[in-house]
N, C-alpha and C positions, 0 to 999 in steps of 0.2 A: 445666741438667742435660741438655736434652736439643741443645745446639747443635750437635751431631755427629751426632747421630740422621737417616737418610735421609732426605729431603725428604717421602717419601712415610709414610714410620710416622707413624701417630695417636697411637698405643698407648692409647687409650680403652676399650680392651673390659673390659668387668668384671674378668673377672681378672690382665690389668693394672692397673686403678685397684685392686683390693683389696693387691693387691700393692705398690703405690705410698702408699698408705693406709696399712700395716700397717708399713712403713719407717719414716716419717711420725710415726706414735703412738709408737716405740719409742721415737725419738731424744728427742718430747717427752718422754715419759714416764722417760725415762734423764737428762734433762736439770733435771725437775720434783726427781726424786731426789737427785741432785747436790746442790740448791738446801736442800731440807728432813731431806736422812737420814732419822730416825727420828722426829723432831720432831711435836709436836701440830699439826694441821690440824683444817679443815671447810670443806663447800664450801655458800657465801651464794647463794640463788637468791634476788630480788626481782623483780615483777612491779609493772607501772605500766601505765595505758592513759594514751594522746595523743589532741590534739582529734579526730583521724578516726576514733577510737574503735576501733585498733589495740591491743591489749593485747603489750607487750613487756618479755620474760622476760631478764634479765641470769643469769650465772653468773660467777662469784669464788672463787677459790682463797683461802683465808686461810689464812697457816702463819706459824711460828716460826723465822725461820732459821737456821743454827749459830751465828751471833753472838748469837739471843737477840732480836733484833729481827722485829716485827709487819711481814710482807709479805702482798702481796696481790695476785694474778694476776687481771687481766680474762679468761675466756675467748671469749663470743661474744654477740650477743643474738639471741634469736629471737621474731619479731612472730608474731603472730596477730591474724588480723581478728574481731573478737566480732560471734557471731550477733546480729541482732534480737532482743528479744523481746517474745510477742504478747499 
């Protein structure tokens, strides 16, 4: 996207990235639409800790597609280190 962009642009500043961001969401979220229509959804969070005692959080799209078949979107996981306790 940006292989024409002047050597020198960053374009990192906040509201470039929000703007870049807000592109971004639309397309998925235009594209998530596409996929499901109207169709029954829920979104699966599950939570698991690893031997380092990192607790990490998945997220899943589950929907009904217009054929009627059971899909299922990974979307990211995010780790958290679990406090001590005393």
């Amino acid at each position: 996207m940006l292989e024409d962009a002047p050597f020198n642009s960053k374009y990192t500043s906040p509201k470039i990235q929000k703007v870049l961001l807000n592109i971004l969401s639309s397309k998925v979220k235009n594209h998530i639409f596409e996929k499901i229509g109207y169709s029954k959804f829920c979104i699966v969070v599950d939570e698991a800790r690893d031997e380092s005692k990192k607790e990490q959080m998945a997220l899943v799209l589950r929907f009904i597609d217009k054929n009627g078949f059971i899909q299922e979107r990974f979307f990211f996981i995010l780790c958290m280190l679990k406090k001590p306790q005393h």
